[in-house]
SETORMI-90171 format. One record per residue: x, y, z of N, C-alpha, C in turn; residue in one letter. Coordinates in pm, whole numbers, padded with zeros to 5 digits, always signed. Example, Ala and Ser with C-alpha at 12.3 -4.5 7.8 and 13.67 -1.06 7.14 Angstrom:
BEGIN
+01319-00569+00780+01230-00450+00780+01320-00330+00780A +01285-00225+00708+01367-00106+00714+01290+00003+00787S 
This chain:
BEGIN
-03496+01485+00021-03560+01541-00096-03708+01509-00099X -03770+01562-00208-03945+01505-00222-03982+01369-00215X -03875+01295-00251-03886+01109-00219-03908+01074-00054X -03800+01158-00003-03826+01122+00142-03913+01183+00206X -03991+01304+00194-04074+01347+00216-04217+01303+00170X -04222+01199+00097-04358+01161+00038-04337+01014+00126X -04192+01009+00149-04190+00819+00246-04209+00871+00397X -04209+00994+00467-04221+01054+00557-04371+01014+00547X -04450+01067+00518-04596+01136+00415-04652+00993+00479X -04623+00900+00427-04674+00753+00421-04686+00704+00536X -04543+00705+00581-04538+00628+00700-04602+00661+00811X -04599+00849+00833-04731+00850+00926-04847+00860+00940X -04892+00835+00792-05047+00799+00798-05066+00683+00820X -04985+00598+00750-04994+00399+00833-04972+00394+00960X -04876+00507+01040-04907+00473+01176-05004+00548+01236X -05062+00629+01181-05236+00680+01241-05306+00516+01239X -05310+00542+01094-05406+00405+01074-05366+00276+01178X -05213+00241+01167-05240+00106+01286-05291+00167+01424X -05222+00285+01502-05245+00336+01606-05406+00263+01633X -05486+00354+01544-05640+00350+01529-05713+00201+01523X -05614+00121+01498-05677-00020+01468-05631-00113+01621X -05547-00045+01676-05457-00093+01784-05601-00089+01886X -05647+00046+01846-05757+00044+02012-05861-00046+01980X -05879-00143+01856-05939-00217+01873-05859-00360+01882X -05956-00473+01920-05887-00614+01946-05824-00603+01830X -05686-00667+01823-05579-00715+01719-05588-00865+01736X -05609-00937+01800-05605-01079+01802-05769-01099+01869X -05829-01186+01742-05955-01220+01791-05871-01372+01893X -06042-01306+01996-05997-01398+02072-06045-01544+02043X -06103-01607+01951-06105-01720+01913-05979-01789+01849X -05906-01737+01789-05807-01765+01684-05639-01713+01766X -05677-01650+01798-05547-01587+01815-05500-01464+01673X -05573-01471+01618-05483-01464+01498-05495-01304+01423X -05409-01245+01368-05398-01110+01319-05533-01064+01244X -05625-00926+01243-05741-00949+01145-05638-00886+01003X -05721-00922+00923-05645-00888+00796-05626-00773+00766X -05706-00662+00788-05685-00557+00769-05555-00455+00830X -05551-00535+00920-05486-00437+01057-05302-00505+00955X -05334-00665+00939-05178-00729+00901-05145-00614+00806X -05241-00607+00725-05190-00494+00587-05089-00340+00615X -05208-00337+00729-05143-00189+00766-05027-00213+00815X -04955-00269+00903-04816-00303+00935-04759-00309+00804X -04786-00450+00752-04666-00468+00617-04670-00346+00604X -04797-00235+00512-04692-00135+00410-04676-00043+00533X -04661-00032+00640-04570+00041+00711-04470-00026+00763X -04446-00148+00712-04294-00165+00781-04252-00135+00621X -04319-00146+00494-04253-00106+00332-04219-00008+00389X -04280+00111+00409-04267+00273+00389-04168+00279+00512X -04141+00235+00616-03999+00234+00681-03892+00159+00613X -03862+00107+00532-03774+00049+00459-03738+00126+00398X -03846+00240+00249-03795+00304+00174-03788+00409+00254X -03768+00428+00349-03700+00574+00420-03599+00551+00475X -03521+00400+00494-03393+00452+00567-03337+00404+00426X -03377+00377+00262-03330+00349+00194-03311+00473+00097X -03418+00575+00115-03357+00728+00073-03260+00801+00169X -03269+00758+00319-03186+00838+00348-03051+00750+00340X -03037+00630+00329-02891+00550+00326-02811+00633+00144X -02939+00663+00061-02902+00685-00074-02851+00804-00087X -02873+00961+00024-02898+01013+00057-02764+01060+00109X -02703+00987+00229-02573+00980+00281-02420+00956+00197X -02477+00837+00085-02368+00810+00002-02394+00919-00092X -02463+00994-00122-02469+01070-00218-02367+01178-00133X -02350+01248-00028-02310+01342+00090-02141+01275+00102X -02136+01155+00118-01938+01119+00164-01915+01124+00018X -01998+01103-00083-01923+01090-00225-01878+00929-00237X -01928+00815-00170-01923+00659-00237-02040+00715-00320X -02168+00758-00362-02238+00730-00462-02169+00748-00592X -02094+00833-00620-02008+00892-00725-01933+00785-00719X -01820+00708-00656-01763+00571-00638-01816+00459-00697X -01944+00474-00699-01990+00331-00757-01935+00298-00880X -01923+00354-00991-01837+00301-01128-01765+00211-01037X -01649+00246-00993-01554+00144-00936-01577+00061-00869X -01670+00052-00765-01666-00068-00690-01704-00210-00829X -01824-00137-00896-01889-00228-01002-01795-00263-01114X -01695-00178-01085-01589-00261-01188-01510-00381-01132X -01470-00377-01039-01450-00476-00946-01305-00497-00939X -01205-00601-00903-01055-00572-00879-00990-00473-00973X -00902-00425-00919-00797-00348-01062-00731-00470-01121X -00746-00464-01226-00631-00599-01280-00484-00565-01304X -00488-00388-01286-00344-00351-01277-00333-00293-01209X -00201-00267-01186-00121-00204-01070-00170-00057-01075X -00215-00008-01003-00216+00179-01031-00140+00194-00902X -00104+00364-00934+00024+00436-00861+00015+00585-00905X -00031+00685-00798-00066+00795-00791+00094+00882-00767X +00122+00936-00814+00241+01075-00782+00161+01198-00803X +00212+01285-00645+00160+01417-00679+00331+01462-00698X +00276+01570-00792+00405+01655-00856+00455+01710-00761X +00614+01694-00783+00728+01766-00697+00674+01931-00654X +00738+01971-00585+00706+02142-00508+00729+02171-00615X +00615+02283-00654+00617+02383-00797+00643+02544-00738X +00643+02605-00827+00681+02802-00792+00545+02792-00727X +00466+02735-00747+00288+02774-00665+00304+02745-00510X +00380+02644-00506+00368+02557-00403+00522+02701-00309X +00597+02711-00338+00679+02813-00284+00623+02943-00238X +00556+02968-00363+00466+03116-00340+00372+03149-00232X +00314+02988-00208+00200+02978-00123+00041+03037-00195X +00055+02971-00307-00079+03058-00418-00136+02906-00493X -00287+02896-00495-00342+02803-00536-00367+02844-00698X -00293+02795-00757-00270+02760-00913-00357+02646-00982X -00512+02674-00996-00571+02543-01036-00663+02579-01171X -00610+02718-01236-00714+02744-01358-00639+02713-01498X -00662+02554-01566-00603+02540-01656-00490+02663-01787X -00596+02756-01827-00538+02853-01835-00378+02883-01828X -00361+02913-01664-00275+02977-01614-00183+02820-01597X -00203+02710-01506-00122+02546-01475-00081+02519-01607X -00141+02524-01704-00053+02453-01830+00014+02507-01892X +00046+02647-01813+00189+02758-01908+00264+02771-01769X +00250+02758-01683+00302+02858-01560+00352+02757-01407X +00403+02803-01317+00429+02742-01210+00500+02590-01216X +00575+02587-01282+00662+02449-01299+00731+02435-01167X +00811+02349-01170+00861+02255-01062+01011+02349-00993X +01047+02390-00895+01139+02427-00822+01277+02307-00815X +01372+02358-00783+01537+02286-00778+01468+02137-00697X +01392+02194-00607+01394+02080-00493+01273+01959-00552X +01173+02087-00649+01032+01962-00721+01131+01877-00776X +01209+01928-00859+01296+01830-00970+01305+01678-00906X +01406+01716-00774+01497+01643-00752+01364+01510-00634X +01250+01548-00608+01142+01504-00547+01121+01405-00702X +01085+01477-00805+01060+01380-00927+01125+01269-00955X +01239+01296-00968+01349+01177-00991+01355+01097-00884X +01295+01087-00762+01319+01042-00645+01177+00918-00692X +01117+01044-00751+00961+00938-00734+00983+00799-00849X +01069+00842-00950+01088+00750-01045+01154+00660-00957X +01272+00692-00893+01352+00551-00812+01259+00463-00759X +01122+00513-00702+01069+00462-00609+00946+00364-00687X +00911+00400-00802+00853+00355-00898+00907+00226-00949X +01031+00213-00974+01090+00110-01026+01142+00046-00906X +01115+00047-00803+01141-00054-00654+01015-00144-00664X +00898-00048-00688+00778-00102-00708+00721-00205-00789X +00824-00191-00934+00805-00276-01052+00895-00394-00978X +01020-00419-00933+01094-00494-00904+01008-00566-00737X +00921-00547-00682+00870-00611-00597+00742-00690-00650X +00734-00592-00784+00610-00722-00847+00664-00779-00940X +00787-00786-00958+00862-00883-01086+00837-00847-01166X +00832-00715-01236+00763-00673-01362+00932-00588-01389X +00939-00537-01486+01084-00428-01566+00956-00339-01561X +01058-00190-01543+00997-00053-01570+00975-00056-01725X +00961-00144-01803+00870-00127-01932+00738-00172-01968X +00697-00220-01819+00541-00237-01782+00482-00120-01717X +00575-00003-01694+00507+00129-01671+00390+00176-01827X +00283+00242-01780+00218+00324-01857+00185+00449-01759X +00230+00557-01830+00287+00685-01754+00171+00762-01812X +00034+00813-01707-00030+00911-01764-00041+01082-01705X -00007+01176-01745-00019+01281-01606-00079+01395-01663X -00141+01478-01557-00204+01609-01607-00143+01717-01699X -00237+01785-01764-00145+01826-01874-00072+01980-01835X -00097+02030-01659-00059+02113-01603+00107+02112-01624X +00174+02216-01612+00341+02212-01627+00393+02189-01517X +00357+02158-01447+00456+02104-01286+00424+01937-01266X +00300+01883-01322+00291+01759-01344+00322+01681-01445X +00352+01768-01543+00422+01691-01735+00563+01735-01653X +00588+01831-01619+00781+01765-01557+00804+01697-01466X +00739+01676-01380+00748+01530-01295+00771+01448-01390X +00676+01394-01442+00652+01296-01529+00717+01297-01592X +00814+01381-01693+00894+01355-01724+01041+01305-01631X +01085+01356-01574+01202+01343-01468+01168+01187-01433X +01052+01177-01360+01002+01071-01357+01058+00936-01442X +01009+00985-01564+01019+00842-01674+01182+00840-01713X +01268+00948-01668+01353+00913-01753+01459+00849-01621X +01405+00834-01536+01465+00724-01423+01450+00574-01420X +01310+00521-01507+01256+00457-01588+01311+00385-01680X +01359+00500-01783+01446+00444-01920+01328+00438-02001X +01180+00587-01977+01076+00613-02041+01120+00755-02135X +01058+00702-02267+01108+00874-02354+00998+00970-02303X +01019+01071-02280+00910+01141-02254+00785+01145-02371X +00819+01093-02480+00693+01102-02630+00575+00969-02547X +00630+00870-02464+00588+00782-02388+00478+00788-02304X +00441+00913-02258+00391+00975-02148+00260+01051-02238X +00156+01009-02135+00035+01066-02225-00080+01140-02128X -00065+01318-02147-00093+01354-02066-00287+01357-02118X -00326+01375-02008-00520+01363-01984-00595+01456-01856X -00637+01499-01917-00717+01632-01855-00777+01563-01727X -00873+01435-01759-00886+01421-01613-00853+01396-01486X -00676+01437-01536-00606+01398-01397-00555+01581-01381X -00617+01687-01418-00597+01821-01367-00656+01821-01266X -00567+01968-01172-00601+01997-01050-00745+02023-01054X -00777+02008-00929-00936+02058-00900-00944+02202-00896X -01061+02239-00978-01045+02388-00950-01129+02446-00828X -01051+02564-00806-01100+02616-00688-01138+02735-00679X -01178+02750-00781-01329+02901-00757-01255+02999-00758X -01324+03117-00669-01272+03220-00672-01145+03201-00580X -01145+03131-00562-00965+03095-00459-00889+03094-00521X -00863+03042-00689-00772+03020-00795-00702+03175-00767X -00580+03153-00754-00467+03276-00751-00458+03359-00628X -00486+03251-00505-00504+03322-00360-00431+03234-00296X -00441+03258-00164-00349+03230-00085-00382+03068-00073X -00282+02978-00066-00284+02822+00006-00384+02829+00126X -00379+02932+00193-00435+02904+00322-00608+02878+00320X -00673+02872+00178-00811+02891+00155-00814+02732+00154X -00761+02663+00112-00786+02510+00108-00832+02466+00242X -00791+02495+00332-00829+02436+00460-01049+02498+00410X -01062+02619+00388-01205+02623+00414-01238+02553+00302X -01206+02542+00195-01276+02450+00133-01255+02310+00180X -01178+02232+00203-01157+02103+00262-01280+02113+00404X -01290+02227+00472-01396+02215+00534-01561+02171+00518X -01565+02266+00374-01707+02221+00361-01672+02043+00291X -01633+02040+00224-01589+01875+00181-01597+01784+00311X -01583+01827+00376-01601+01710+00497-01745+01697+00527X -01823+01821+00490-01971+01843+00534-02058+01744+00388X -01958+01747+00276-02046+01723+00184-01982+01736+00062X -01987+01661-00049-01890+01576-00104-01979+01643-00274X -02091+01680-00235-02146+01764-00369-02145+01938-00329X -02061+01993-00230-02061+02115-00267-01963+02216-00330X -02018+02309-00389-01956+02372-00474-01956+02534-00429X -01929+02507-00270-01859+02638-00205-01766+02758-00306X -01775+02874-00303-01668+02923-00355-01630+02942-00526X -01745+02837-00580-01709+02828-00717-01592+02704-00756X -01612+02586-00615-01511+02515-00662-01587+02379-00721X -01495+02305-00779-01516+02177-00832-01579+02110-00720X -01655+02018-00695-01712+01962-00613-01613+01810-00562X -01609+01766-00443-01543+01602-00446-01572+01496-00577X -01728+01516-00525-01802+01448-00593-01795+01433-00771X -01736+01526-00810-01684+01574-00967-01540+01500-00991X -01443+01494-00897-01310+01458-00886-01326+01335-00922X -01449+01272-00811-01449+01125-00836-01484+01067-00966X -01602+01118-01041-01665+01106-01157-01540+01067-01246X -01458+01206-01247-01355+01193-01352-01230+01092-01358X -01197+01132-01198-01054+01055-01249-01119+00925-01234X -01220+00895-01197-01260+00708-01105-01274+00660-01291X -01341+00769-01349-01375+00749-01476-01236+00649-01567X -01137+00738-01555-01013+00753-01594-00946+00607-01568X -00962+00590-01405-00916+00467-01391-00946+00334-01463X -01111+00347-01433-01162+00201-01509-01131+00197-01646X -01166+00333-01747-01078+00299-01842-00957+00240-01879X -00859+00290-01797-00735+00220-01816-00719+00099-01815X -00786+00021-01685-00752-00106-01645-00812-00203-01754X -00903-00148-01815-00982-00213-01932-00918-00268-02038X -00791-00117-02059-00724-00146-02188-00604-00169-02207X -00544-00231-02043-00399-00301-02064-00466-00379-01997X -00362-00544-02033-00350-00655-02065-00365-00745-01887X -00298-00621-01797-00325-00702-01596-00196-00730-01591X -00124-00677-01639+00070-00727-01563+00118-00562-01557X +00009-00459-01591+00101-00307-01597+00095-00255-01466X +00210-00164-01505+00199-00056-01411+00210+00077-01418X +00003+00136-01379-00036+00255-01425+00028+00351-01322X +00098+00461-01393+00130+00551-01298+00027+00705-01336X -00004+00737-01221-00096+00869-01259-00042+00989-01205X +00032+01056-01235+00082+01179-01226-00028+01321-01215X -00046+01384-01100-00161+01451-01087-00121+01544-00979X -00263+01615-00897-00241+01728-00787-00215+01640-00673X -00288+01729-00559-00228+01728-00431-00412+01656-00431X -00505+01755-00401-00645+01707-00412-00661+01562-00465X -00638+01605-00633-00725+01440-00712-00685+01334-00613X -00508+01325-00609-00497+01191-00558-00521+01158-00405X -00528+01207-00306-00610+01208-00213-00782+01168-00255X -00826+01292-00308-00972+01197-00350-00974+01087-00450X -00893+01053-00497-00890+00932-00569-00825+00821-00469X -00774+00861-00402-00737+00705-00332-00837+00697-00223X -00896+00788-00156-01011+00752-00106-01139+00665-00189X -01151+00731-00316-01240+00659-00382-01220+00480-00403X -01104+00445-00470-01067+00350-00484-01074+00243-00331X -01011+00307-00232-00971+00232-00098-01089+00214-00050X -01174+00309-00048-01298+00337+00058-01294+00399+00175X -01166+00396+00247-01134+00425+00385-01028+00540+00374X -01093+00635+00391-01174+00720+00444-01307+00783+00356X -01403+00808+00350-01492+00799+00208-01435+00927+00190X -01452+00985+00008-01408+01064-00063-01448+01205+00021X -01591+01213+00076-01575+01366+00094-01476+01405+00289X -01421+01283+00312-01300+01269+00419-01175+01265+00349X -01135+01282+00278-01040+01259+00162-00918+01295+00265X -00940+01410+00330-00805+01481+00471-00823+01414+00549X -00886+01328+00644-00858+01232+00726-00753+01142+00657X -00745+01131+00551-00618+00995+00560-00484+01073+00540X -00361+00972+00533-00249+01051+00533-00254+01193+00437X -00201+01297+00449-00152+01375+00386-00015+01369+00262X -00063+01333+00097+00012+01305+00038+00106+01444-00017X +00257+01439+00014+00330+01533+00020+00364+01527-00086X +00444+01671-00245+00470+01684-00282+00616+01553-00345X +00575+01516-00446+00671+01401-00501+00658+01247-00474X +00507+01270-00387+00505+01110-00329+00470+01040-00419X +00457+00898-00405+00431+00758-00475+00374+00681-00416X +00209+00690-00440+00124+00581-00330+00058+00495-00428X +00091+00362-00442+00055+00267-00461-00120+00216-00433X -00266+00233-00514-00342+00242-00492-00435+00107-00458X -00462+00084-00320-00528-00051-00263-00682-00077-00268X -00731-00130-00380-00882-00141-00393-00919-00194-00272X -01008-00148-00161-01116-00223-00074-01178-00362-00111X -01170-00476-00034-01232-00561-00094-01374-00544-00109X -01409-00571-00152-01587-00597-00224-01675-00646-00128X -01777-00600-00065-01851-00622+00036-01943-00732-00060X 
């Protein structure tokens, strides 16, 4: 941007200027010693090389999407358990049609024979989870998108639990990412958008939500939570196929958010348990 272009700007006029000072003696020969003028010119050109690999380092994280991450790192451990489920196979997911315009997700495309039975699976697996941290499934806090294929997970879900569904508190910032003019097209468009996402974590190819937006929200979402239970819960986040991929990148670090498809591929009904990166 104009920052790095004005630290560009700098740095090669300080190296005219040392160049120019170079063809004269740099060490008198009495002393040995640097003349003052010439020391100057180094320092602020070794400054003005500093703030250029420090716009472009700012520059890069802005591009994988850790700049958007930062809320979280600066919040620092989770003090609770979080636990991502993407919703069982929906009629979208059968059809082969990307269903991501609130609108249409919070009346339409609910969960198939097989989403169901993926849901209830995810609850079993939920409460294995509570029982390996010594906690009862009444340390669940159940939040999920307010799309209809992710409020019936979540429900099916909780009631494996021994959660009422009135229990369950659905929040917009765990809706699908939208996807532009792709919304009501074929599955097969995700691959090009996941393409440019690998290039860059703020673009908004297509008319879609950006990585970089995903992170804002749900990372948002998270720190809230952890804030306002007590550090013995267990948050479950009921959401898409996208968020939780870019959300567990965000959280983990590895793979950064706008790589979000380099890490496993989370399949319809899964339950991934979310591992903060330690703190550099």
């Amino acid at each position: 941007g104009a920052l790095e272009l004005r630290a560009c700007g700098i740095l090669a006029l300080l190296r005219r200027r040392a160049l120019r000072r170079a063809a004269a003696p740099l060490f008198t020969m009495a002393s040995g010693a640097w003349s003052a003028s010439t020391a100057r010119v180094v320092a602020a050109a070794g400054a003005a090389a500093a703030l250029l690999v420090l716009v472009r380092v700012r520059r890069e994280s802005h591009r994988l999407g850790t700049r958007a991450a930062t809320p979280l790192r600066a919040h620092g451990p989770l003090r609770n358990c979080f636990i991502v489920v993407r919703h069982g196979q929906s009629e979208a997911n059968v059809a082969g049609i990307i269903s991501s315009d609130p609108a249409v997700g919070t009346v339409k495309h609910t969960l198939t024979g097989r989403g169901e039975s993926q849901a209830k699976r995810a609850g079993t697996r939920i409460a294995a989870i509570c029982a390996e941290l010594g906690v009862t499934p009444r340390s669940v806090r159940m939040f999920c998108s307010d799309f209809t294929r992710t409020r019936r997970t979540a429900e099916l879900a909780a009631a494996e639990l021994g959660i009422q569904p009135s229990e369950i508190t659905p929040r917009v910032e765990l809706r699908e990412r939208f996807f532009g003019r792709f919304d009501g097209s074929s599955s097969d468009n995700y691959e090009r958008v996941w393409a440019h996402d690998a290039r860059s974590a703020l673009h908004e190819e297509f008319g879609c939500e950006s990585v970089a937006s995903v992170v804002r929200r749900a990372g948002a979402l998270v720190i809230e939570l952890d804030r306002a239970f007590p550090g013995d819960c267990v948050v479950v986040l009921v959401c898409h196929g996208d968020i939780a991929q870019i959300l567990r990148a965000a959280v983990e670090g590895d793979p950064a958010p706008a790589h979000h498809r380099d890490g496993e591929a989370l399949q319809t009904g899964s339950v991934t348990r979310l591992r903060p990166a330690a703190r550099r």
